[in-house]
N, C-alpha and C positions, 0 to 999 in steps of 0.2 A: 448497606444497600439502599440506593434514594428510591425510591415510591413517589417522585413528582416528576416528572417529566422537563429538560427547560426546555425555551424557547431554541428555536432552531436561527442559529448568527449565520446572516447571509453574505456578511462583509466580517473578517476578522482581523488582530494584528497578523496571528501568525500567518492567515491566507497573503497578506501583503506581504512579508517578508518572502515566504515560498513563491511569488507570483512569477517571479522572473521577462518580467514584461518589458520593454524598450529598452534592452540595456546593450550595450557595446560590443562588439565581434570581435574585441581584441583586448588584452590585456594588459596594463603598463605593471611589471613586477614591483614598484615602485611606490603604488597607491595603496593607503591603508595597510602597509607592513611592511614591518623592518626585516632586513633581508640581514643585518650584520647581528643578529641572535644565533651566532656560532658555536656557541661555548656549550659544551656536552653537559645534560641531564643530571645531576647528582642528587634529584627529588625536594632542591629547594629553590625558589625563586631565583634568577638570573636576573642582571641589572640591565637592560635596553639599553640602546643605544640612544632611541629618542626617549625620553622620560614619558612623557604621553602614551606609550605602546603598553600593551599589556606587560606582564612578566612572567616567564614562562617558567612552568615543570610540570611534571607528570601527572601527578595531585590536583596542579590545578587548570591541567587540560581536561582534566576529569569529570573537575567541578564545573567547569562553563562548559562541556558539552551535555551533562545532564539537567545543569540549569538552564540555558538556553536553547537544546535543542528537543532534547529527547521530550521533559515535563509536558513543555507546550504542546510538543505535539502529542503526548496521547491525553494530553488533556484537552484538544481540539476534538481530537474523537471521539472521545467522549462527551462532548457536549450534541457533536453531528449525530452519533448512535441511539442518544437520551433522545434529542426530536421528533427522531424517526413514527416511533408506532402511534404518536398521537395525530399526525399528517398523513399516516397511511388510512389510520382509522378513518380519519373525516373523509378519504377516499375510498374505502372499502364501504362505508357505511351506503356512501348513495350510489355503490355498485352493485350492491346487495339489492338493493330497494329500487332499481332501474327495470323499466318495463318498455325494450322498446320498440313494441304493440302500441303504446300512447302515444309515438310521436310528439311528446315532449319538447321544444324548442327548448326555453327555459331551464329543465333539468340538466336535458341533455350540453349544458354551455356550463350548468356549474360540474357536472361529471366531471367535463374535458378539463375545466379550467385544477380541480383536485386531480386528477391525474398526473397533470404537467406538475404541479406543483408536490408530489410525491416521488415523480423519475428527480426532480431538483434535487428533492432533499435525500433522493440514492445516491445521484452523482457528486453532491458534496460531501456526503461520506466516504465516498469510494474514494476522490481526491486525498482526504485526511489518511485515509488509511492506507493510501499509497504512497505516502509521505512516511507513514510508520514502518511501509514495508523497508526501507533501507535500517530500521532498528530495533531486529531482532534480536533482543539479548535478552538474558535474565527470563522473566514469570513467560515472555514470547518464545523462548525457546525451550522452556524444560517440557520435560516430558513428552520430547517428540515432537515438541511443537504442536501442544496440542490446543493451547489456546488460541495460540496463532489460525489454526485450521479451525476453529470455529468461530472466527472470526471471518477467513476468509481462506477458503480450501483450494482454490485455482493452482497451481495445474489439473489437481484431481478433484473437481468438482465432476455432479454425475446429474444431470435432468431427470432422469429414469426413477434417479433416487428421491427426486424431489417430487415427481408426480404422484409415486407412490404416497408421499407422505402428505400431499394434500387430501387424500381422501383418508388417510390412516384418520389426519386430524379433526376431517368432517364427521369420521365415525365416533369417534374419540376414544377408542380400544384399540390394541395392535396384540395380538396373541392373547385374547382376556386378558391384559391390562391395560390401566387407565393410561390415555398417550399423554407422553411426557417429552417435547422437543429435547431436554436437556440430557436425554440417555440416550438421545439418537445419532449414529455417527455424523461426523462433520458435513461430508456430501451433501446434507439434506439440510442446513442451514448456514447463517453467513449472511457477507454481499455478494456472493457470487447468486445463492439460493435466490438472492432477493433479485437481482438483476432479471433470470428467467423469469420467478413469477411478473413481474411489473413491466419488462419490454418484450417479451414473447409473443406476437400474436396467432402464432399459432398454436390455436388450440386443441390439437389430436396430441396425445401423448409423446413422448420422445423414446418411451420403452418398445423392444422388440416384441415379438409375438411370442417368446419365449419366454422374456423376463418382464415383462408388463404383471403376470398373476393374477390371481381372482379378482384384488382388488381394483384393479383397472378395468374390468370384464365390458363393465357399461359404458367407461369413461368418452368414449369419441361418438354414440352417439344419444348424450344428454343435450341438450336446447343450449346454442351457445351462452347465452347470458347467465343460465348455470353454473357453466365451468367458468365463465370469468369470476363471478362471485367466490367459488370457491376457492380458486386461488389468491383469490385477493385474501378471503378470510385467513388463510394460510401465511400469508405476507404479512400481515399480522401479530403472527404468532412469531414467524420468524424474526422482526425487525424488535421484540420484546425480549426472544432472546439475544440479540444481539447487543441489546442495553446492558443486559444482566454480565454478558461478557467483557463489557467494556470496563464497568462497574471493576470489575474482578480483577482488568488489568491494573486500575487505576490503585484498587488496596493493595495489592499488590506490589505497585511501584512505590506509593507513599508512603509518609510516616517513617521514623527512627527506622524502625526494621523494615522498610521498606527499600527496594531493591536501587533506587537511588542512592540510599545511603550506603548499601553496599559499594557501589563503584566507587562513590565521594569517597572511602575510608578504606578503600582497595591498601594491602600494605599493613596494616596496623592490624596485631593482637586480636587473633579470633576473628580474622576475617575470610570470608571463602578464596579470597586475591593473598597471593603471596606476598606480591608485589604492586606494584602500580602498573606494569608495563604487562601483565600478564591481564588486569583489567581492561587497557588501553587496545589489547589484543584481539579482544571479545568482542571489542565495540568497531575493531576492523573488519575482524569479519564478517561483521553486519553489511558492510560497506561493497562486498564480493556478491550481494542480492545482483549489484551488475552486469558480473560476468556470465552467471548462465540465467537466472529467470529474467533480465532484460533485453541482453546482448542475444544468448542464445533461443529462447523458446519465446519472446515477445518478438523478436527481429528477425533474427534468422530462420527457426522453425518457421514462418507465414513466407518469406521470402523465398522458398524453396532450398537453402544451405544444407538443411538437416530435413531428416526424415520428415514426412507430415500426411494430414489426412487423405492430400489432394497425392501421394505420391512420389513426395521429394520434387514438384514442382512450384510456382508460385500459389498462393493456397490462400485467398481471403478466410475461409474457414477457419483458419488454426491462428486467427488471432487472440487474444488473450478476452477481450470485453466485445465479444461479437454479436449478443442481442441490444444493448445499449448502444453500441458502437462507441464507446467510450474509448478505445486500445489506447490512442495518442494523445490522450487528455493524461493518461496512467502512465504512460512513458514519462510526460512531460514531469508529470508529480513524483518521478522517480527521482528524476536528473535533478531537477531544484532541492530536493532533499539530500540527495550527496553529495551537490553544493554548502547546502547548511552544516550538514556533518563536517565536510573539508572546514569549510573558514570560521566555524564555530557558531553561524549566524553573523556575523558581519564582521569587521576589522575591529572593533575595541571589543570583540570576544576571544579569547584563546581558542583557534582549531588546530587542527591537522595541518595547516599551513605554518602554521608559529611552529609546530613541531619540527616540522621540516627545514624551517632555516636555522631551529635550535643544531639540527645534525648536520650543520653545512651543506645541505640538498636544496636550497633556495632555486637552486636549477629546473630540481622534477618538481618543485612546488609552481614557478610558471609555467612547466609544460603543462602539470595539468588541469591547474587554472583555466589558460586557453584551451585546455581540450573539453571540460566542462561547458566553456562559452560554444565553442564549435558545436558540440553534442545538445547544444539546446538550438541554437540556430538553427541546425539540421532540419529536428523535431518539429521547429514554429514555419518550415516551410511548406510542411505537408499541412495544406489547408482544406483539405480532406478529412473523413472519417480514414483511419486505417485502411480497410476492406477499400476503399474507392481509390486510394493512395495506391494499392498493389493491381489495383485491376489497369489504372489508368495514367500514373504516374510513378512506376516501378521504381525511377530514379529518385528520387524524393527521399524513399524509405530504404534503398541501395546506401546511400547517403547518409543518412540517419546510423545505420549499424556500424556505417565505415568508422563513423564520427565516436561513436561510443563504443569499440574496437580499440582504437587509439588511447581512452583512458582508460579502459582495462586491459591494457597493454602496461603501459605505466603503473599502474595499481600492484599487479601480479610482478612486476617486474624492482624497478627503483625505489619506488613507495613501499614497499617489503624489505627490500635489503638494505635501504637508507634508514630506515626504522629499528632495523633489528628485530621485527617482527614474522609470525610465524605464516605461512597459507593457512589456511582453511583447509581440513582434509580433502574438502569434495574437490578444492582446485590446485591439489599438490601436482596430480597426473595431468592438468589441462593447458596443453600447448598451442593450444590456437591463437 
């Protein structure tokens, strides 16, 4: 466990490689990959056609997607998550200590300027980790996903639960015991938790009159400056434990027995991988985060498609990052990351792409190539927050779903059977 905090990197490599910024609308199948890697799998290097090209098998699609994609990225976030509570503190501190009875100019310009510079260092976390969300495998997915979810709980995150928990932690007892974030369920911490405390301005509660409870009895009419303190002090607490969680994925992934080394030796004697291609499979399904939490409940669910809060119509509410309004910045951070998983991080990395012309599918590897390009175009047209996008430029985001529709289309379909790889249970039934 580190006890130092680093510095919070506001330019990184991996943010460059993910950035996905001025690039081309079209694809030549032709650039940076060899399309005549035909020859079927047998778990040992295949010889290219051009000698420059990587060389491909299963083992060591293995190894360059865990060395180049997966390490990086949750070791980005972990760097982004470590930043956090020493940034939030220096803005918690002089929110605490704000009076504004003094009409302070001066204070009141270094508040605003720690403020801005704390939502910064949420929303480049929330980028990193929506980078990880397409890599969920391994220590992210055992137990339910339960680190995952205290990492970040979205769809089911809860305010009501987090309100409670700001005065649990101001009291610092919750049933005569000492409060301890780290037993509490997920709902009540994360980036989701941290997004309400830090962009919320509204300061009355979010719980009903029913399930608000004792503890909130006084909450909506304390002195605003107050309630902002407290939830700051609470932002706090929460962005502490989100270090401690990042921490955990990081041992977790590293070292010998670390879960990297499991994929890397997928196949070999006492490994939880029978095979290499049952590893390969794990790390597909990660890749299926597309079809329903981006495609279905970040696009369709706010579009009106699927059921939603507003009624089964168009619904700014039911976007995914709606006190932020971050949604399209987390879309974007989607697509760029299932790009990275596809081509491995770039052309002299082994991805999903070399796999595909290994199995003579060089065909569904340009469709959805281009359809990755298209699916991010889409997204960089909406020059909106989300919420402003649906109220005022429906087409934009009509667009956007059509666009990443069409790669998991592909995905669930060719990509599957040209692999010899299995669904995901949640999307064996899903015909859309």
């Amino acid at each position: 466990m580190k006890h130092a905090f680093k510095p919070l990197l506001l330019v990184s490599t991996l943010a460059l490689v993910l950035s996905g910024c001025g690039e081309s609308t079209s694809y030549d199948a032709g650039t940076g990959h060899d399309v005549s890697k035909n020859q079927p799998d047998t778990g040992t290097p295949t010889t290219p056609t051009d000698p420059s090209a990587p060389q491909f098998s299963e083992k060591q699609l293995l190894v360059s997607l865990t060395d180049n994609v997966f390490t990086p990225t949750f070791n980005e976030f972990d760097s982004k998550s470590d930043a956090l509570p020493s940034i939030l503190s220096a803005y918690c501190d002089l929110e605490v200590k704000y009076d504004p009875s003094l009409q302070d100019g001066e204070v009141l310009a270094q508040l605003t300027t720690a403020k801005l510079n704390a939502h910064n260092a949420w929303k480049e976390a929330m980028v990193s980790w929506q980078h990880a969300e397409l890599m969920i495998v391994g220590p992210l997915l055992e137990n339910d996903k339960s680190l995952r979810n205290d990492i970040y709980s979205w769809p089911n995150a809860s305010t009501c639960s987090v309100d409670q928990d700001v005065v649990f932690f101001e009291n610092g007892t919750i049933n005569g015991n000492a409060y301890d974030i780290s037993k509490r369920s997920d709902k009540r911490r994360g980036l989701d938790a941290l997004e309400y405390l830090l962009f919320n301005d509204d300061l009355v509660h979010s719980c009903s009159s029913t399930s608000a409870g004792e503890v909130l009895a006084d909450w909506n009419t304390r002195p605003e400056q107050m309630r902002k303190a407290s939830r700051c002090r609470y932002a706090v607490e929460v962005s502490k434990d989100l270090s401690v969680s990042s921490d955990k994925l990081i041992a977790q992934w590293s070292g010998t027995s670390g879960y990297a080394s499991v994929l890397q030796n997928a196949g070999e004697a006492g490994n939880k991988f029978a095979s290499t291609n049952k590893a390969i499979n794990e790390i597909s399904d990660a890749l299926f985060y597309m079809t329903e939490e981006l495609k279905d409940y970040k696009l369709a669910t706010p579009l009106g498609l699927f059921n939603n809060e507003c009624g089964g119509i168009t619904c700014p509410e039911s976007v995914e990052s709606k006190y932020a309004k971050h949604s399209i910045e987390n879309i974007r951070a989607n697509l760029n990351a299932f790009e990275l998983l596809f081509n491995g991080g770039g052309a002299s990395n082994l991805g999903f792409d070399d796999f595909l012309d290994n199995q003579q599918a060089s065909d569904t590897k340009t469709a959805m190539l281009q359809g990755i390009l298209n699916s991010k175009a889409a997204s960089q047209a909406i020059t909106t927050s989300l919420q402003t996008a649906l109220e005022s430029n429906t087409a934009t985001v009509t667009d956007t779903h059509a666009k990443v529709k069409d790669v998991t289309d592909q995905l669930k379909n060719d990509f599957i059977t040209k692999l010899a790889l299995e669904l995901p249970a949640t999307s064996a039934g899903d015909n859309d």
